[in-house]
C-alpha positions in Angstrom: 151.3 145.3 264.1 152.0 142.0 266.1 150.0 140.8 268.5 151.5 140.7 272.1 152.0 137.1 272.3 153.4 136.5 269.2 156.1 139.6 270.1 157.0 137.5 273.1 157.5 134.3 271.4 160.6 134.8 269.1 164.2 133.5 269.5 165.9 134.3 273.0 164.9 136.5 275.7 162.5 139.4 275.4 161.4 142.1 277.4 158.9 143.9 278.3 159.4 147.1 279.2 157.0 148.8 282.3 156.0 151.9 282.6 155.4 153.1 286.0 155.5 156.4 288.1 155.6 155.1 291.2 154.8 151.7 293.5 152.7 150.8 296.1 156.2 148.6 297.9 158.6 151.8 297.3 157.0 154.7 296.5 157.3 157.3 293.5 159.4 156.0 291.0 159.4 158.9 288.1 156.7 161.0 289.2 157.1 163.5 286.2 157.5 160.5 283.2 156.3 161.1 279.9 155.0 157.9 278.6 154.9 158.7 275.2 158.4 159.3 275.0 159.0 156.2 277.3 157.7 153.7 275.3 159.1 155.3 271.8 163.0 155.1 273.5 161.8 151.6 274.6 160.7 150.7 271.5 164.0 152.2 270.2 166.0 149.9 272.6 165.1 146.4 272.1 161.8 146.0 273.6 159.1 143.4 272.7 156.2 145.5 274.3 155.8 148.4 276.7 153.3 147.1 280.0 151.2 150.5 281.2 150.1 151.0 284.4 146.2 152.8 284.2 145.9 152.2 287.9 145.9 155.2 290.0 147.4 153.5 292.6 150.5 153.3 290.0 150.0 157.2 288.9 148.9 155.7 286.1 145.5 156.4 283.9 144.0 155.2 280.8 145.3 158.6 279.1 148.9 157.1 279.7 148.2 154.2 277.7 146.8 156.7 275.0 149.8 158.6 275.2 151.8 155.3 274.5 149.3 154.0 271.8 150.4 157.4 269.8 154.1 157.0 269.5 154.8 153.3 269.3 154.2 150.4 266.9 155.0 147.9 269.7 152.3 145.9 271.6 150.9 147.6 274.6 150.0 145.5 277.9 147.4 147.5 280.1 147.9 146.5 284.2 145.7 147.3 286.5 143.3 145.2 288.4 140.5 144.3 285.9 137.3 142.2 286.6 134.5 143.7 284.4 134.2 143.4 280.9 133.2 147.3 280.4 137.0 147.5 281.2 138.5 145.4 278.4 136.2 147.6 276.3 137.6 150.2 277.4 141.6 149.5 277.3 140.9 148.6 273.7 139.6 151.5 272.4 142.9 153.3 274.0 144.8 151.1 272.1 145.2 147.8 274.3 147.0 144.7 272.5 146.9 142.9 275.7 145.4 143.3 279.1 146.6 141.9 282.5 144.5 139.5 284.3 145.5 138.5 288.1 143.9 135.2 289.3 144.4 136.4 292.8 141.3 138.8 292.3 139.4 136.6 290.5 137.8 133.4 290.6 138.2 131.4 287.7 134.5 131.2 286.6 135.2 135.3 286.4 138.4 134.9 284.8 137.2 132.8 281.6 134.1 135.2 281.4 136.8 137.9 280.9 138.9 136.0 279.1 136.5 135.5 276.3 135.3 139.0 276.1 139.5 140.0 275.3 139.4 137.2 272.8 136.2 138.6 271.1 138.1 142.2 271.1 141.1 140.7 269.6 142.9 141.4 272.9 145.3 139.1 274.6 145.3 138.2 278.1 148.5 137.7 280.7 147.4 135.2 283.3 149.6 136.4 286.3 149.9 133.7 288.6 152.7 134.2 292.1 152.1 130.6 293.7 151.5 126.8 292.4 147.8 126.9 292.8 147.3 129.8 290.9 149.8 128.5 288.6 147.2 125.6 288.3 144.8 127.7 287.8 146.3 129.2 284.5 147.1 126.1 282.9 143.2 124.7 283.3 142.3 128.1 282.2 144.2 127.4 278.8 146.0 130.9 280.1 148.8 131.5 276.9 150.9 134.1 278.3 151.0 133.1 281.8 152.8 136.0 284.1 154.4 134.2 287.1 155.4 137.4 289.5 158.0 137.0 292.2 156.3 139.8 294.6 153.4 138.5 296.9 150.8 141.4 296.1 149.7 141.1 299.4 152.9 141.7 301.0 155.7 143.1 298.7 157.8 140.3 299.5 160.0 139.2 296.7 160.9 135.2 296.0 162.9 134.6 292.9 163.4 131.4 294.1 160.2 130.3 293.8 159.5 132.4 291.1 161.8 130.3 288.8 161.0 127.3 290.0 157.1 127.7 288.8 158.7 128.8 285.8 160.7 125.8 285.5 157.2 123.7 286.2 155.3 125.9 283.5 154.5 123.8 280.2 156.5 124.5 277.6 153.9 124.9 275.2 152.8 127.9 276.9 154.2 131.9 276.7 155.8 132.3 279.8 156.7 135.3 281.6 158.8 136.0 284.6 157.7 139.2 286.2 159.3 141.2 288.8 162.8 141.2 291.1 164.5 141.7 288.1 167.2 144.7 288.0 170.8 142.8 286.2 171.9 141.0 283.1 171.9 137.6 285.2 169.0 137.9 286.5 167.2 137.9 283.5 168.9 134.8 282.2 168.1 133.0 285.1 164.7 133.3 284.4 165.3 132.5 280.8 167.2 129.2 281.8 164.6 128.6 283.8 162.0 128.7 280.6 160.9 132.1 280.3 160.4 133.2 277.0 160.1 136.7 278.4 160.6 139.3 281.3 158.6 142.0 282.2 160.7 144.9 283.9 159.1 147.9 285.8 161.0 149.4 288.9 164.3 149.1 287.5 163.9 150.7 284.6 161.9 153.6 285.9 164.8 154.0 288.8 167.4 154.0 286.4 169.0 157.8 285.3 167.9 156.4 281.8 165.2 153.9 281.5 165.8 153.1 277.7 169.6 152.2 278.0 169.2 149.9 281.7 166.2 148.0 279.1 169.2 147.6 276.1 171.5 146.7 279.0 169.3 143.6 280.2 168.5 142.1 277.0 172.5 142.7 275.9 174.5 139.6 275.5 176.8 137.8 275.4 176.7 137.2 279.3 180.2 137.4 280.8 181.5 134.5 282.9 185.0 135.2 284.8 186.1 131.9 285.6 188.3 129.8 287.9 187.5 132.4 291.1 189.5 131.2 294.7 189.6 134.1 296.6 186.3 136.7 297.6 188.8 139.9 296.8 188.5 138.2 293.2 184.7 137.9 293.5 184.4 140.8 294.5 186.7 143.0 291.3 184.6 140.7 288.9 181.3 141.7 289.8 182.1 145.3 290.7 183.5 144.9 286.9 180.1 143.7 285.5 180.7 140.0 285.5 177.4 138.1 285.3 178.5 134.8 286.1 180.7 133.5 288.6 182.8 130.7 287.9 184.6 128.1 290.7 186.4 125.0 289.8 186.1 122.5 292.3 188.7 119.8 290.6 191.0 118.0 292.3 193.2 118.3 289.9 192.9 121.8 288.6 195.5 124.3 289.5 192.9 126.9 290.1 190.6 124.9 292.7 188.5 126.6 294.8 188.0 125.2 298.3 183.6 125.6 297.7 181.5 127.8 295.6 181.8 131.2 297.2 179.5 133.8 297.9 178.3 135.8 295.5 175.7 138.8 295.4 171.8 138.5 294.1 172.5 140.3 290.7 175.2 137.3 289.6 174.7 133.7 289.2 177.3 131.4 290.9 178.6 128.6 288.5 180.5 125.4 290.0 182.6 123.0 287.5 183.0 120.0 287.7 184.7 117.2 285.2 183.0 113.7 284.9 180.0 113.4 287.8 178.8 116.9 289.7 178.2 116.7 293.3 175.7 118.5 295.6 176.8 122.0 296.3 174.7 125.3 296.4 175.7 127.6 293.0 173.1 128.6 290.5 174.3 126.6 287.6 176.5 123.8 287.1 179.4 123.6 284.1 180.2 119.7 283.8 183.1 118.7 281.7 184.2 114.6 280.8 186.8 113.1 281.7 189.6 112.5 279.6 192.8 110.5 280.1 196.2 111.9 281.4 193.8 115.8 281.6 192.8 117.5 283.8 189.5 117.4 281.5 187.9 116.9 278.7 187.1 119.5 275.7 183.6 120.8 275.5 181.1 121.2 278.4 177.4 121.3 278.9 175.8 124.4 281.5 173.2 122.7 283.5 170.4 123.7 285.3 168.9 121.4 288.1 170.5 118.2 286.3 169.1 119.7 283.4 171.3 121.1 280.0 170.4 125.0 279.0 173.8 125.4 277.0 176.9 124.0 275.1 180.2 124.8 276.2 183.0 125.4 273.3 185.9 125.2 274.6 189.8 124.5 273.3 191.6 121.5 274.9 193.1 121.3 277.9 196.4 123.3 277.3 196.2 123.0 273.6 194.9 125.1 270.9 192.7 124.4 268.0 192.8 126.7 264.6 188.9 125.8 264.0 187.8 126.7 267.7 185.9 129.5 266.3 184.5 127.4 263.2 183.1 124.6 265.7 181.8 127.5 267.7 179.6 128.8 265.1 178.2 125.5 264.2 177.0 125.0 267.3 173.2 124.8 267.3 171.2 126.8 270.4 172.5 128.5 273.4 176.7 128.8 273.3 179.1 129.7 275.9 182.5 130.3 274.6 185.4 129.3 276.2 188.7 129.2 275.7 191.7 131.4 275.0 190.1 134.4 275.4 191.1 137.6 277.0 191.0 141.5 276.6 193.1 141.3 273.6 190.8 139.0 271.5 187.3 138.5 273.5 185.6 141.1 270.9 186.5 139.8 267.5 185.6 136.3 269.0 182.4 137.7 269.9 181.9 139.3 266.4 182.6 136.0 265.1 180.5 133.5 266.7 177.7 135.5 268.6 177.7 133.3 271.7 175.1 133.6 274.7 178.2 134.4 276.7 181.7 134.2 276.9 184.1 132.5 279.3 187.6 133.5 280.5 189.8 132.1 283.4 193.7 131.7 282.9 193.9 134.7 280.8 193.3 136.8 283.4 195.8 135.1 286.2 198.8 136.7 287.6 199.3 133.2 289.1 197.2 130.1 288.8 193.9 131.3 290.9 195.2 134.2 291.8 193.5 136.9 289.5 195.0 139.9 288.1 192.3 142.7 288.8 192.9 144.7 286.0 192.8 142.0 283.0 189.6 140.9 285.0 188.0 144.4 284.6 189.9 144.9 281.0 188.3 141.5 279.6 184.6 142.1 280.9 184.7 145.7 279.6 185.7 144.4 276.1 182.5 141.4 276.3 180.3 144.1 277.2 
């Protein structure tokens, strides 16, 4: 059986999947689930490891995580708020690979005491840290996993914002998790371009009508990018479609312009392009192009994130096509968005083919240049998803 840390530490994004019957910030959640069946349709779905809640606060008891332990191979996480070693004892004998440890309860004095006493049990420990001091804290600890939660315990309140940016400060060399405030597709990725090498999902799952398929629906890719948006009725059909990504040109030159970076909701991330130097402008990510002579760009772009690359762009020339599009594609080393002559027609054998991150339309699905045509918008993300 692998340990938990070592499930978490593979290629792309994994999840861990929660189970919950309720929450102290909203309330019951499932008040009737079953978490042996939980965590074997998780299991069944994709996920890395199942997190159990033996808190009563949570409608959660040690008995769950038995429950779990019984019909799953994966690793079990045990949360709850744990400060005695009799505890750890305890989870392990239930069949704990991994127990949760909240530097917010404990002093760090406490926290290597307990820390030691899971190492001697063969147990590993999550390090949850929700601000930069604790996130301090974990690092001196040697903390590998370190949780970093986007809801303030003390007051419910939920800050991706900050949540990814002390996962973009967390060392590299270190397990990292991004935990809560995450319910779509992009939001996941977010955290992943940001350095998580895992989330850890809890509400949204147990909300969902079926827990197991919303878990194979966050860790599904490739992401879907409609691009070259002008107009918020355009926005709006994409993401009501199921876009994750939101794409606006902001080239001079381009014939599908947009006058800024629109709005677009929490569960999508905004993308602006730009060919030869970006410039300041408020979107999630940024697709940067070179310039090329007598174009309106050049080829192949880079995503960034803060200035910083997190994927290649394929792409075809501007207004040309290329027989080996799909060849380069595939040769491309790490992360890959595809762009380039797709569309509803041909999006799904391209996927097939290459088996990018995500895939990128725009003039495809025009009925005029920036002017989308609703239905090849919600024909094209149906067929990438």
């Amino acid at each position: 059986m692998p340990r938990f840390r070592d499930a978490l530490s593979g290629p792309g994004l994994a999840a861990i999947a929660e189970f919950k019957r309720r929450s102290p910030s909203v309330g019951d959640l499932r008040p009737g689930a079953d978490p042996a069946r939980l965590a074997a349709e998780f299991e069944q779905e994709g996920a890395a490891a199942v997190s159990i809640l033996v808190d009563e606060r949570f409608a959660g008891s040690v008995a769950d995580l038995r429950a779990a332990r019984a019909s799953t191979e994966l690793p079990l996480l045990a949360k709850g708020f744990f400060s005695e070693e009799r505890k750890l004892v305890e989870l392990e004998d239930a069949g704990a690979d991994a127990v949760l440890l909240l530097l917010r309860d404990v002093e760090d004095r406490r926290a290597a005491t307990l820390m030691e006493c899971a190492a001697r049990l063969g147990l590993d420990v999550l390090v949850e840290a929700h601000d930069a001091g604790e996130l301090e804290r974990a690092i001196a600890l040697g903390a590998d996993p370190i949780g970093i939660n986007a809801r303030d315990l003390s007051t419910f309140s939920i800050d991706r914002r900050s949540q990814l940016e002390l996962v973009a400060r967390a060392p590299h060399d270190r397990t990292i998790v991004a935990e809560s405030a995450i319910a779509s597709r992009a939001q996941g990725a977010a955290a992943e371009l940001a350095g998580a090498d895992a989330i850890l999902v809890g509400s949204s799952l147990m909300r969902a009508p079926e827990p197991a398929t919303k878990l194979a629906e966050l860790v599904s890719r490739p992401l879907v990018k409609v691009c070259g948006l002008t107009r918020e009725e355009d926005v709006a059909v994409a993401v009501d479609a199921g876009a994750d990504l939101c794409g606006f040109i902001l080239v001079e030159e381009s014939p599908r312009r947009a006058s800024s970076v629109l709005p677009v909701p929490d569960e999508v991330l905004s993308v602006a392009v730009f060919v030869g130097d970006p410039e300041e402008v408020c979107s999630d990510l940024v697709q940067l192009y070179p310039r090329e002579d007598g174009k309106v760009r050049g080829r192949d772009a880079v995503l960034l994130r803060d200035g910083e690359e997190v994927a290649q762009v394929v792409d075809l020339p501007w207004r040309e096509r290329d027989p080996t599009h799909l060849e380069r594609a595939r040769a491309t080393e790490g992360r890959l968005v595809l762009a380039g002559g797709l569309g509803p027609e041909n999006v799904r054998e391209a996927i097939e083919a290459v088996r990018p991150w995500a895939v990128d339309a725009s003039s495809s699905l025009e009925r005029a240049p920036g002017i989308k045509d609703h239905e090849r918008v919600r024909a094209f993300v149906a067929a990438a998803r």
